[in-house]
Short mmCIF file of the C-alpha atoms (twelve columns), coordinates in Angstrom:
data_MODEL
# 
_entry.id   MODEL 
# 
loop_
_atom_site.group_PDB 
_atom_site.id 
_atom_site.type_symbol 
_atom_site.label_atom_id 
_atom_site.label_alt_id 
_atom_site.label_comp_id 
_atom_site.label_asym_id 
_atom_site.label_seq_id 
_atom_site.Cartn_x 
_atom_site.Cartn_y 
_atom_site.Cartn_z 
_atom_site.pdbx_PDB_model_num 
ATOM 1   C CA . UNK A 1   -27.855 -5.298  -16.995 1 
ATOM 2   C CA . UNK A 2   -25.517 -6.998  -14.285 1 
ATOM 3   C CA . UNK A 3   -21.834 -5.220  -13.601 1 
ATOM 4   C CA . UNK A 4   -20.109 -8.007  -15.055 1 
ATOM 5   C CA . UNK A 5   -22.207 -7.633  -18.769 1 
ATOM 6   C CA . UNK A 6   -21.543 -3.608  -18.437 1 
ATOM 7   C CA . UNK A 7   -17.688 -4.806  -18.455 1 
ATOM 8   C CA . UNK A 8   -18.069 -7.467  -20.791 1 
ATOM 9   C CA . UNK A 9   -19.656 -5.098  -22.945 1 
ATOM 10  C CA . UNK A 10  -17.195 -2.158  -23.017 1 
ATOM 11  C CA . UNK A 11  -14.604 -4.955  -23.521 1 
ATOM 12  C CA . UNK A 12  -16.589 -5.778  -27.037 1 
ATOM 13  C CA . UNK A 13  -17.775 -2.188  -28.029 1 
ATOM 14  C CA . UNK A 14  -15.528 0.300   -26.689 1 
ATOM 15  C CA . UNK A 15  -15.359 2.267   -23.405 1 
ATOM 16  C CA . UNK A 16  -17.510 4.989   -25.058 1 
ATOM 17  C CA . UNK A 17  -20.042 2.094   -25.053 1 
ATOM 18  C CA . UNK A 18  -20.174 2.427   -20.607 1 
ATOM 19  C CA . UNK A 19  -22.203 5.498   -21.074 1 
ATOM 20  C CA . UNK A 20  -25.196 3.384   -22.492 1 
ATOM 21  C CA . UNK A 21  -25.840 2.772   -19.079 1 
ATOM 22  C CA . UNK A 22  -24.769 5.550   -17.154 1 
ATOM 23  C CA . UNK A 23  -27.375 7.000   -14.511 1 
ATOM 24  C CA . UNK A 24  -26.550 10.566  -14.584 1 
ATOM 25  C CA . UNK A 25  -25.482 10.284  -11.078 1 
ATOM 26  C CA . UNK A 26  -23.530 13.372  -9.491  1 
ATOM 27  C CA . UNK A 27  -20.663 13.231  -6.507  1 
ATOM 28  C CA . UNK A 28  -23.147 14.678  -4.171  1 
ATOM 29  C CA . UNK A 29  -25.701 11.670  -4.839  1 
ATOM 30  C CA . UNK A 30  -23.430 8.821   -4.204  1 
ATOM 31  C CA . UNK A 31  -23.218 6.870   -1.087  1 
ATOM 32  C CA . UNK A 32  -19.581 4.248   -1.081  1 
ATOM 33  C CA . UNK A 33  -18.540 2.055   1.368   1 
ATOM 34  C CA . UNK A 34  -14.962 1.347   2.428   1 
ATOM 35  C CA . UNK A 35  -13.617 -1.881  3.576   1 
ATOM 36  C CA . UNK A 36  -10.405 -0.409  5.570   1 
ATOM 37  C CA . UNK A 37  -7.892  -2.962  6.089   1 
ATOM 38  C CA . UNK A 38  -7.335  -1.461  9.611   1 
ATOM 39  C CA . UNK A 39  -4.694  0.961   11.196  1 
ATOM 40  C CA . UNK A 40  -1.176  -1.621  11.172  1 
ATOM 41  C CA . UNK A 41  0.745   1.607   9.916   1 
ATOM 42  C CA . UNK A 42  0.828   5.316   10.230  1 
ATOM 43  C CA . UNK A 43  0.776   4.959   6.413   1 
ATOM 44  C CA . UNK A 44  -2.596  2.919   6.444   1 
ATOM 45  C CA . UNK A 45  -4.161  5.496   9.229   1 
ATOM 46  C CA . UNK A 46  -3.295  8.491   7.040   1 
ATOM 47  C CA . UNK A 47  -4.931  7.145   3.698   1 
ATOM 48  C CA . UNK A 48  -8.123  6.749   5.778   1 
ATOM 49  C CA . UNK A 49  -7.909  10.287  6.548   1 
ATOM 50  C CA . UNK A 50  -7.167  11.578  2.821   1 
ATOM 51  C CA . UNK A 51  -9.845  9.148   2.154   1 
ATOM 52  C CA . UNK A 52  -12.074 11.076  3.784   1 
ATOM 53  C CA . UNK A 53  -10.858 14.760  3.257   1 
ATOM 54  C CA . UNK A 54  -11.555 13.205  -0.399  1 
ATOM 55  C CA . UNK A 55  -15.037 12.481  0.105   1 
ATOM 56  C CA . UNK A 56  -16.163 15.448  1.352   1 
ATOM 57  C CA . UNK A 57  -14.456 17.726  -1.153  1 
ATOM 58  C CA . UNK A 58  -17.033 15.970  -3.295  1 
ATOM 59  C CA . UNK A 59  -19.842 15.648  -0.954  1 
ATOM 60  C CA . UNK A 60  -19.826 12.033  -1.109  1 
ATOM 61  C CA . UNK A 61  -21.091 10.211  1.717   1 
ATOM 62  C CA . UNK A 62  -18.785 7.965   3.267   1 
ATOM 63  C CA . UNK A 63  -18.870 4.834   5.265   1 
ATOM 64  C CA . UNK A 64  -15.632 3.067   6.462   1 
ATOM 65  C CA . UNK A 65  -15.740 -0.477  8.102   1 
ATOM 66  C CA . UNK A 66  -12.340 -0.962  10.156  1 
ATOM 67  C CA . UNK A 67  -11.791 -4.729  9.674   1 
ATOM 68  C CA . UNK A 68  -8.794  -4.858  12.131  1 
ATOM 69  C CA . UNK A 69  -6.678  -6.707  9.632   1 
ATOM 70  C CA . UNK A 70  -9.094  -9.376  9.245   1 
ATOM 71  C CA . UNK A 71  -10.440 -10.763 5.889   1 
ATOM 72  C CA . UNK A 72  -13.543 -12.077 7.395   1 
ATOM 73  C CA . UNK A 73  -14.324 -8.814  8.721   1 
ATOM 74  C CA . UNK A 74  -13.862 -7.163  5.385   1 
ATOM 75  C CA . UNK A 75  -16.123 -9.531  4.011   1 
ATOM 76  C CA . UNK A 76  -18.757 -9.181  6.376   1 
ATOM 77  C CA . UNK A 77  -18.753 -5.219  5.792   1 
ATOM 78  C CA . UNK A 78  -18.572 -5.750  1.666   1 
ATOM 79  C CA . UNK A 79  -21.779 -8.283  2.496   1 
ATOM 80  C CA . UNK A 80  -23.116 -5.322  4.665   1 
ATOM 81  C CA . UNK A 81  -22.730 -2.475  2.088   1 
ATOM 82  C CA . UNK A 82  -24.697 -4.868  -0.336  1 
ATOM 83  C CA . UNK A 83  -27.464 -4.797  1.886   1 
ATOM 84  C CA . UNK A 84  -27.225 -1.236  2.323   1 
ATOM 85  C CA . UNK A 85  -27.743 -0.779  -1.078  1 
ATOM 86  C CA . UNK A 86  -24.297 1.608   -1.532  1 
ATOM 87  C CA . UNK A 87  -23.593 2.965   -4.951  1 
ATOM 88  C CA . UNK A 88  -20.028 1.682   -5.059  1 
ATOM 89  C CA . UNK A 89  -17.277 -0.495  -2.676  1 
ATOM 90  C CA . UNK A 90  -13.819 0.398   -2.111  1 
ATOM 91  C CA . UNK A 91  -11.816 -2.674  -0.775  1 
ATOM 92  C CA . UNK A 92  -8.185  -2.131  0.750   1 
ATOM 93  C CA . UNK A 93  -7.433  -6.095  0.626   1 
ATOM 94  C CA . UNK A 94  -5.583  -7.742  3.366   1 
ATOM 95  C CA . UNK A 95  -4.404  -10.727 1.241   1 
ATOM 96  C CA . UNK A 96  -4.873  -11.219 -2.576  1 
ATOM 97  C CA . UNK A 97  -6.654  -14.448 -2.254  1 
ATOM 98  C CA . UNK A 98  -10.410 -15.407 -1.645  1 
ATOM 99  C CA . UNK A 99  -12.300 -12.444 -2.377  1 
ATOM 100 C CA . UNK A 100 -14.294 -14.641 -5.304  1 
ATOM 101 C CA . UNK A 101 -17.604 -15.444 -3.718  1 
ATOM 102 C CA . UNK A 102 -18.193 -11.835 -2.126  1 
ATOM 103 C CA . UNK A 103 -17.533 -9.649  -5.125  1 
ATOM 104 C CA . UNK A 104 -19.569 -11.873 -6.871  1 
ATOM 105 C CA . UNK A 105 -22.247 -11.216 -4.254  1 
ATOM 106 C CA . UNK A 106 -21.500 -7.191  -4.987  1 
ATOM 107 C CA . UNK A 107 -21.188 -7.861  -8.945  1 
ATOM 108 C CA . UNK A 108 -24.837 -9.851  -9.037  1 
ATOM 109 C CA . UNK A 109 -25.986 -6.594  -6.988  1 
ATOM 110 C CA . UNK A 110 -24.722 -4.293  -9.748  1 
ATOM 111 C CA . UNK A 111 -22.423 -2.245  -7.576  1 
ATOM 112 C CA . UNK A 112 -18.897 -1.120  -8.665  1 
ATOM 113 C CA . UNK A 113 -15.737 -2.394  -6.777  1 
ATOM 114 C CA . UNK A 114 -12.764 0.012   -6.677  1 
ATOM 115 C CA . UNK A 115 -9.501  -1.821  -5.065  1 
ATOM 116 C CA . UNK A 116 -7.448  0.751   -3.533  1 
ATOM 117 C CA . UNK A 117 -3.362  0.065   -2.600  1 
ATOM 118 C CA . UNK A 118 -3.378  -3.350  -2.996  1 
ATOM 119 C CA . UNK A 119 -4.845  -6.264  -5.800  1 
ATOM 120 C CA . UNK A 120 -6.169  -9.748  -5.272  1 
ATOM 121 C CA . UNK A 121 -5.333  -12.500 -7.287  1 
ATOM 122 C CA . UNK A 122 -5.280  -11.927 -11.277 1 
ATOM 123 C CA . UNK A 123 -7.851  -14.586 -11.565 1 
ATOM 124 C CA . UNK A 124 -10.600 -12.101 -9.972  1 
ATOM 125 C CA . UNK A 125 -10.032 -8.977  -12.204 1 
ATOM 126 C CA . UNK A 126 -13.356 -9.350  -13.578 1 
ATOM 127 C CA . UNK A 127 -14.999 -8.583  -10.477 1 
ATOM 128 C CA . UNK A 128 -13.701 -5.463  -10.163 1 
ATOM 129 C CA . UNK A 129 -13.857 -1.819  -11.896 1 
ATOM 130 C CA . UNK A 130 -10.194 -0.562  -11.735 1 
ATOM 131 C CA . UNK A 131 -7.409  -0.628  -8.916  1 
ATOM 132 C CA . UNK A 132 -5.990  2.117   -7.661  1 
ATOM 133 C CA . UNK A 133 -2.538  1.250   -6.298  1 
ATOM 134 C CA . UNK A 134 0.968   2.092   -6.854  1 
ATOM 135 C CA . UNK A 135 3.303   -0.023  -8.477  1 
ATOM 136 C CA . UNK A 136 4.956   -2.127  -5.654  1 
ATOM 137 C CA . UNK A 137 7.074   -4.292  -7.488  1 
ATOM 138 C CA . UNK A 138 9.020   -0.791  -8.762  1 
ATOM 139 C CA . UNK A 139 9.382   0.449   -5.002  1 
ATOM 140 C CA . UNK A 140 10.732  -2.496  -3.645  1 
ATOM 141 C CA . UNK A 141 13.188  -2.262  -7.268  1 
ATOM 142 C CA . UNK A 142 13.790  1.122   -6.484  1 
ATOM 143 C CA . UNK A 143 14.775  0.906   -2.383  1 
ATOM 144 C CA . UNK A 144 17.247  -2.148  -3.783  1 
ATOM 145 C CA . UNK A 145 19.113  -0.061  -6.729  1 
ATOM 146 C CA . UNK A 146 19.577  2.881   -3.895  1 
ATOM 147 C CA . UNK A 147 21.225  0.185   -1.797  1 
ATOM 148 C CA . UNK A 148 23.423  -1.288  -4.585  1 
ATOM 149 C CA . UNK A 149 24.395  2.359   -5.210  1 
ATOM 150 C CA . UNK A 150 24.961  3.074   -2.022  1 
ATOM 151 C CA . UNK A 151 27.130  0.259   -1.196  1 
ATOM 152 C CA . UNK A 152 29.601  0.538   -3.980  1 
ATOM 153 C CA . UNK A 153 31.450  -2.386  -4.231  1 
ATOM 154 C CA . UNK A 154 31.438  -3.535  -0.627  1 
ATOM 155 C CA . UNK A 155 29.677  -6.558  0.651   1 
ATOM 156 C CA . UNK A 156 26.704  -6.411  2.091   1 
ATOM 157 C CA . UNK A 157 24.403  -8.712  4.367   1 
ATOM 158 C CA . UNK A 158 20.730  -7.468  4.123   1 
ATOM 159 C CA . UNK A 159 17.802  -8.525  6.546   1 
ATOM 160 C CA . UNK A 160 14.355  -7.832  5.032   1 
ATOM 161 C CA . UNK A 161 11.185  -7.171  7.123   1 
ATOM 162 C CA . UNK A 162 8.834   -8.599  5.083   1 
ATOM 163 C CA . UNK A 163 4.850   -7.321  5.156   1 
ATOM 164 C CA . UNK A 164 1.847   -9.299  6.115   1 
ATOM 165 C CA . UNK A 165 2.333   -13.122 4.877   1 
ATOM 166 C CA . UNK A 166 -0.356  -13.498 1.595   1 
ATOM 167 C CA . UNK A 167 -0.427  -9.763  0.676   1 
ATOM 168 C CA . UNK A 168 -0.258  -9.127  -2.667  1 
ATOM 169 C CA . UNK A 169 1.879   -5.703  -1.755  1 
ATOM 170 C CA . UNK A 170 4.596   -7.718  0.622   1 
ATOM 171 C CA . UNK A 171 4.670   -10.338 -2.323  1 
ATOM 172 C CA . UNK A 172 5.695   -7.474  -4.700  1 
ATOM 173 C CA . UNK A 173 8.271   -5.278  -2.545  1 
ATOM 174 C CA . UNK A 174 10.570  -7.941  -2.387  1 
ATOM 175 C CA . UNK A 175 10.537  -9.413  -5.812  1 
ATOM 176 C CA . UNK A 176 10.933  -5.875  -6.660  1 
ATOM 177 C CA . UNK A 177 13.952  -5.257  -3.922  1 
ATOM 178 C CA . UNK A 178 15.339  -8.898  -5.397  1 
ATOM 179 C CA . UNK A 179 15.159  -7.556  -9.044  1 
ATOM 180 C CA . UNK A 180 16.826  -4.302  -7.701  1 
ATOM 181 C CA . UNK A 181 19.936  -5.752  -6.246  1 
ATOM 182 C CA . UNK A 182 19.761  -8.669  -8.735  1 
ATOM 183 C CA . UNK A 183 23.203  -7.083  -10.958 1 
ATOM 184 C CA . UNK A 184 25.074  -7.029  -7.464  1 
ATOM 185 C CA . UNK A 185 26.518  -10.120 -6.395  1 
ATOM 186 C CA . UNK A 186 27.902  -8.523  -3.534  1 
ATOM 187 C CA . UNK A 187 24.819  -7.568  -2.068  1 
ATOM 188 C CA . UNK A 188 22.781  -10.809 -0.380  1 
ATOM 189 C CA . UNK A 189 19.384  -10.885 1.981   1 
ATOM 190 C CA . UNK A 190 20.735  -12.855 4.375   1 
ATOM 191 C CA . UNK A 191 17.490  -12.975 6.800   1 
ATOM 192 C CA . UNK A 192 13.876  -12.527 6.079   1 
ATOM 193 C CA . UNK A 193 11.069  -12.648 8.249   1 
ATOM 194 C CA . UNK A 194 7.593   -10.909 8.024   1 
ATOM 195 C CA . UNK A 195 6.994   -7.712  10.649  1 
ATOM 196 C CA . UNK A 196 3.168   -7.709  9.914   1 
ATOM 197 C CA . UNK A 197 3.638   -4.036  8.496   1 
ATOM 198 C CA . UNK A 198 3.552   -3.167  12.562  1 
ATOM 199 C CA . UNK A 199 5.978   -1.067  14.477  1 
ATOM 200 C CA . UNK A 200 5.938   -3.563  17.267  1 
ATOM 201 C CA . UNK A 201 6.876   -6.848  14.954  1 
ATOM 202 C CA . UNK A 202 9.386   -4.908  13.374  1 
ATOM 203 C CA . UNK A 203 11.166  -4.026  16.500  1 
ATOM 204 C CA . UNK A 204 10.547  -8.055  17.563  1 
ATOM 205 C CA . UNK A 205 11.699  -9.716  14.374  1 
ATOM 206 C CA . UNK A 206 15.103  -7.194  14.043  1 
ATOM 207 C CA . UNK A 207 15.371  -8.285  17.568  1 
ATOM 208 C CA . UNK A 208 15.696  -11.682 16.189  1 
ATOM 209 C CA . UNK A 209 18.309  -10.747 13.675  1 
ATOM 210 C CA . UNK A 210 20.630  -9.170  15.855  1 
ATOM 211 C CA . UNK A 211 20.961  -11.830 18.219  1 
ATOM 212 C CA . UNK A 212 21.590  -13.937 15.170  1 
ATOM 213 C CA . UNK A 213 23.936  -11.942 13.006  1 
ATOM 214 C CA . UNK A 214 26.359  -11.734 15.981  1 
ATOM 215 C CA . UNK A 215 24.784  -9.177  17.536  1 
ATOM 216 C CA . UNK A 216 23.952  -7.071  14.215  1 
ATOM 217 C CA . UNK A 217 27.691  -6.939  13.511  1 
ATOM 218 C CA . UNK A 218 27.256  -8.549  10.349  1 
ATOM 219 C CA . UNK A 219 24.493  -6.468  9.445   1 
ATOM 220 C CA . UNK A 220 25.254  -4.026  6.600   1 
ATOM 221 C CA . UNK A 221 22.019  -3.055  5.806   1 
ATOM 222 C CA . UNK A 222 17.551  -2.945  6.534   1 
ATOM 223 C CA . UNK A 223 15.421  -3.470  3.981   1 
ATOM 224 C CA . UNK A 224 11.743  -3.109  5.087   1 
ATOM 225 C CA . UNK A 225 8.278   -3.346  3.351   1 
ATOM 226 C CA . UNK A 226 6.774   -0.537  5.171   1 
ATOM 227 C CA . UNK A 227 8.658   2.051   7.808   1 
ATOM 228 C CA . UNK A 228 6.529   1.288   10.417  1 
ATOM 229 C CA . UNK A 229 8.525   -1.869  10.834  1 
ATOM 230 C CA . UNK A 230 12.023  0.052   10.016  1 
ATOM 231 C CA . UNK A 231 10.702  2.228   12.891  1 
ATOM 232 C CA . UNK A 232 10.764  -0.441  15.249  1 
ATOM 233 C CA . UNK A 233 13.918  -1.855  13.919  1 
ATOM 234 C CA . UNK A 234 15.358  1.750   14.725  1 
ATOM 235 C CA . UNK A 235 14.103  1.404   18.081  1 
ATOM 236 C CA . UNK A 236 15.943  -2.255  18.511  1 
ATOM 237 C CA . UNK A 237 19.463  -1.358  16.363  1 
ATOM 238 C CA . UNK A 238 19.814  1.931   19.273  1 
ATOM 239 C CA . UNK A 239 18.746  -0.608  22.030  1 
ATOM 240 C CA . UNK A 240 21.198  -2.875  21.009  1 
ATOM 241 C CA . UNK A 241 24.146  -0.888  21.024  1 
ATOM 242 C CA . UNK A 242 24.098  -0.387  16.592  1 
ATOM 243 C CA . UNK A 243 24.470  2.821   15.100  1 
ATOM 244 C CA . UNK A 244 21.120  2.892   12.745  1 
ATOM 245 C CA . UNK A 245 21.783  5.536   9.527   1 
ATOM 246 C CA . UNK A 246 25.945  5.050   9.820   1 
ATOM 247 C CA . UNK A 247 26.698  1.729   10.634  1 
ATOM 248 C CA . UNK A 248 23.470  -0.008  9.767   1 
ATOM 249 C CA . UNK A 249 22.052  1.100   6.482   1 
ATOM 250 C CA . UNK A 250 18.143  1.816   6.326   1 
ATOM 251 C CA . UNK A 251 15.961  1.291   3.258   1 
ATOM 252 C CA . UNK A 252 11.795  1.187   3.534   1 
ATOM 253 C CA . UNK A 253 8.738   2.237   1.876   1 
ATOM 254 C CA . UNK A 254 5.863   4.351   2.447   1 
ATOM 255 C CA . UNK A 255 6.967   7.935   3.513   1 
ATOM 256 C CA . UNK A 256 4.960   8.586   6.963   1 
ATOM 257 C CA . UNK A 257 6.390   11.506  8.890   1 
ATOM 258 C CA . UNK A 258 8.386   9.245   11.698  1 
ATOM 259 C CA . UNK A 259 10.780  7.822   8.835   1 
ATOM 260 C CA . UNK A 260 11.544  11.539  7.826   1 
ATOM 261 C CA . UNK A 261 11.881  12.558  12.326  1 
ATOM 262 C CA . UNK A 262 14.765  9.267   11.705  1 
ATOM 263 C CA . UNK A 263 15.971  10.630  8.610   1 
ATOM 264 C CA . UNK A 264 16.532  13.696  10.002  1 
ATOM 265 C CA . UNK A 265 17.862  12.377  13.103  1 
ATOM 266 C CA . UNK A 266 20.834  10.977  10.997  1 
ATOM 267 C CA . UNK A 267 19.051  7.242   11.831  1 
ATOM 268 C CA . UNK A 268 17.511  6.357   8.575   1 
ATOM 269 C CA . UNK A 269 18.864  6.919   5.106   1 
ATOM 270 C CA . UNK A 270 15.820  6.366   2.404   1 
ATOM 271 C CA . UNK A 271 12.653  5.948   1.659   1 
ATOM 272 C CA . UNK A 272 10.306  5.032   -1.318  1 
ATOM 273 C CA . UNK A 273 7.077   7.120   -1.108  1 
ATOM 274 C CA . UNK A 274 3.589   5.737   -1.320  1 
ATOM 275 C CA . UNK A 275 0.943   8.389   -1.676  1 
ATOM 276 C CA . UNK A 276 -2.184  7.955   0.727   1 
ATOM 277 C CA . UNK A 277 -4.245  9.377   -1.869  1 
ATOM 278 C CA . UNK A 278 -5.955  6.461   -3.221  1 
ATOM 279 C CA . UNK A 279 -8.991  7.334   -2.749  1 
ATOM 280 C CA . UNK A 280 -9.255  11.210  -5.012  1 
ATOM 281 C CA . UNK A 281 -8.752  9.124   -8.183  1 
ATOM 282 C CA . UNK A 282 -10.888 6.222   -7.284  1 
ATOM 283 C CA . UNK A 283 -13.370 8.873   -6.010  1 
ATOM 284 C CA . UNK A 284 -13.435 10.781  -9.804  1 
ATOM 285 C CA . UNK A 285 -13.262 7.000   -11.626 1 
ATOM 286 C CA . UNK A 286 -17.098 6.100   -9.918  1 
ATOM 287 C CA . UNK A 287 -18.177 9.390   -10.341 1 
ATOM 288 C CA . UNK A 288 -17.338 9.467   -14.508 1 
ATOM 289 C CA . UNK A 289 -19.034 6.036   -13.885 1 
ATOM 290 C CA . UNK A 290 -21.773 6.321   -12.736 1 
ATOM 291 C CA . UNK A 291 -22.418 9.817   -14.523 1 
ATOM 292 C CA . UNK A 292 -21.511 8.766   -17.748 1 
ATOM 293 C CA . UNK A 293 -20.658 5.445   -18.026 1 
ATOM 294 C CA . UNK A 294 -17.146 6.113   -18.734 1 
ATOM 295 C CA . UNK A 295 -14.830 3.284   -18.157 1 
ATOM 296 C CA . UNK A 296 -11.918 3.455   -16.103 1 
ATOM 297 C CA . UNK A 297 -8.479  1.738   -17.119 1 
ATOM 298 C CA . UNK A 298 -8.282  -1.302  -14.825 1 
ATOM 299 C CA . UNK A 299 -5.504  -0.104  -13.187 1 
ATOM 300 C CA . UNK A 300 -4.715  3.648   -11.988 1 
ATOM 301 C CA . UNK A 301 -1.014  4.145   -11.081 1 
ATOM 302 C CA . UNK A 302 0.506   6.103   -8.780  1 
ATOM 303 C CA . UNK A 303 3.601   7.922   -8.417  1 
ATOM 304 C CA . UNK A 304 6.281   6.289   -6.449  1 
ATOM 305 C CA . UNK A 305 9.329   8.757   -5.454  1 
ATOM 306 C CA . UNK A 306 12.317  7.918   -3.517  1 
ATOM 307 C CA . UNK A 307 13.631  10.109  -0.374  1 
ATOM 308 C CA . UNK A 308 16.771  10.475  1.285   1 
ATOM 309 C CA . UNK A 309 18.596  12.693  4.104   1 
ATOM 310 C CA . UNK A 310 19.833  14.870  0.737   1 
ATOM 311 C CA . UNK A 311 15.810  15.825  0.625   1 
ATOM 312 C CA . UNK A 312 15.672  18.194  4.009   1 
ATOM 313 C CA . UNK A 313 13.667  15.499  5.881   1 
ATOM 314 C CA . UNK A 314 13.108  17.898  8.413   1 
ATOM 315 C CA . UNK A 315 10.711  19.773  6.217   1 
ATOM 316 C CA . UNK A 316 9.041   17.272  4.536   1 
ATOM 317 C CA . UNK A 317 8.076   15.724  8.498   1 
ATOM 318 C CA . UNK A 318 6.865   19.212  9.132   1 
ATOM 319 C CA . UNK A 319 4.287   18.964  5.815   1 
ATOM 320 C CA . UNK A 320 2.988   15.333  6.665   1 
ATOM 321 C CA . UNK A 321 2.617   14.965  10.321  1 
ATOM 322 C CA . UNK A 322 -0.667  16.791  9.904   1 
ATOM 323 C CA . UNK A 323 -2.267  14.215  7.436   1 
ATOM 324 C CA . UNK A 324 -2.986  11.494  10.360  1 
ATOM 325 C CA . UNK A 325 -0.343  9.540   10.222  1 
# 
């Protein structure tokens, strides 16, 4: 029986109804591949080494294809863990969009996809187990009701880095941040411009807004989709003469260690976290799987928490920098 008939029959029967074709398999037996978007962020570099600290807690063997923020590269390694004959695919997805024909490919081969941080377009949920990803639309809510709280009353010009143009996560953080500062009419994005999710773009593209926004004076605040670009946007506010963390609010998402170094530093004010531990629960979901059949909810949420200088950044930098950031 073909992947897509195991889902289509646990959709009918029940999820009890998975373990009709379970194979008994244990952790130590399985081999998964990993299509890794790349490194573009601390963020990104540390959930490939949770990812896997995870694996071998279990004794899983793990392979990891570095695609290098390429989607035909992640499609060539999904094509080559096919022919490798893995026992399940996790795919970090640089955009949301044309993923049909090679999970397809993976579904016809009977092996499991597990999405991990981000989702592809709702049209291709059948071709996949579960996701594993946080809820990005609530971060991005969450970094714009700390700024509307922050603010008060007072007007306030945002610029928003925006993440890598077709992602389904960039897409999401600033509907989200729009939704959050919706109820303020005092509170506008003023400039928006995608930073790639890389320190370097970040720093270029708040460049760009400084020079245009009078040279950042009319800047009340930073909204970015990831702090690797609020990192560089640090770097370019200090350059240019701005006072990042007083005069120039900060706002970003992720949680890597360098955000809480700024934090702590008096140069950035909050954060929304995003766990780098995608891959324990994804990890447990293939293994009740393929042991028993069990079926997995089709999406696995995880927490998303919200730091600021009140949470002694200092120490919270000191427990992270060690996760490969």
């Amino acid at each position: 029986m073909s992947f897509k008939a195991l889902m289509l029959a646990t959709a009918m029967f029940g999820a009890t109804s998975g373990a009709l074709f379970a194979t008994g398999a244990r952790a130590g037996d399985l081999t998964i591949g990993f299509s890794q978007i790349g490194s573009e962020s601390g963020w990104r570099a540390a959930e490939t080494t949770v990812s896997k600290a995870e694996a071998k807690k279990r004794d899983i063997t793990f392979k990891i294809a570095d695609a290098q923020q390429k989607q035909e590269n992640q499609i060539k390694a999904i094509r080559s863990f096919i022919a490798q004959g893995v026992d399940a695919i996790f795919l970090a997805p640089v955009v949301s969009t044309g993923w049909d024909t090679v999970l397809k490919e993976a579904q016809e081969a009977k092996i499991p996809v597990v999405l991990l941080d981000r989702d592809i377009d709702p049209a291709g949920k059948s071709l996949y187990l579960t996701a594993v990803t946080s809820d990005s639309v609530h971060e991005g809510k969450v970094a714009g009701e700390w700024l509307v709280k922050t603010v008060g009353g007072k007007p306030c010009s945002v610029v928003e880095l925006q993440g890598t143009v077709g992602a389904s996560v960039a897409a999401n953080r600033k509907k989200g941040f729009e939704d959050g500062i919706a109820g303020a009419s005092n509170v506008k994005i003023v400039r928006s411009q995608t930073g790639d999710f890389t320190r370097a773009k970040g720093k270029e593209v708040m460049e760009s807004f400084i020079k245009a926004e009078g040279g950042g004076k009319n800047i009340c605040a930073v909204y970015a989709h990831n702090d690797d670009m609020m990192v560089g946007a640090i770097q370019a506010m200090k350059e240019a003469g701005l006072k990042p963390g007083t005069q120039v609010l900060t706002v970003s998402i992720d949680a890597v260690p360098d955000i809480f170094k700024a934090m702590a530093a008096g140069e950035a004010n909050a954060t929304v976290e995003l766990t780098p531990n995608m891959a324990g629960p994804a990890f447990d979901a293939i293994v009740a799987f393929k042991d028993k059949g069990t079926m997995p909810p089709k999406w696995i949420q995880t927490e998303s928490k919200l730091y600021t200088q009140a949470d002694n950044p200092k120490a919270i930098y000191d427990q992270k920098k060690d996760l490969g950031y």
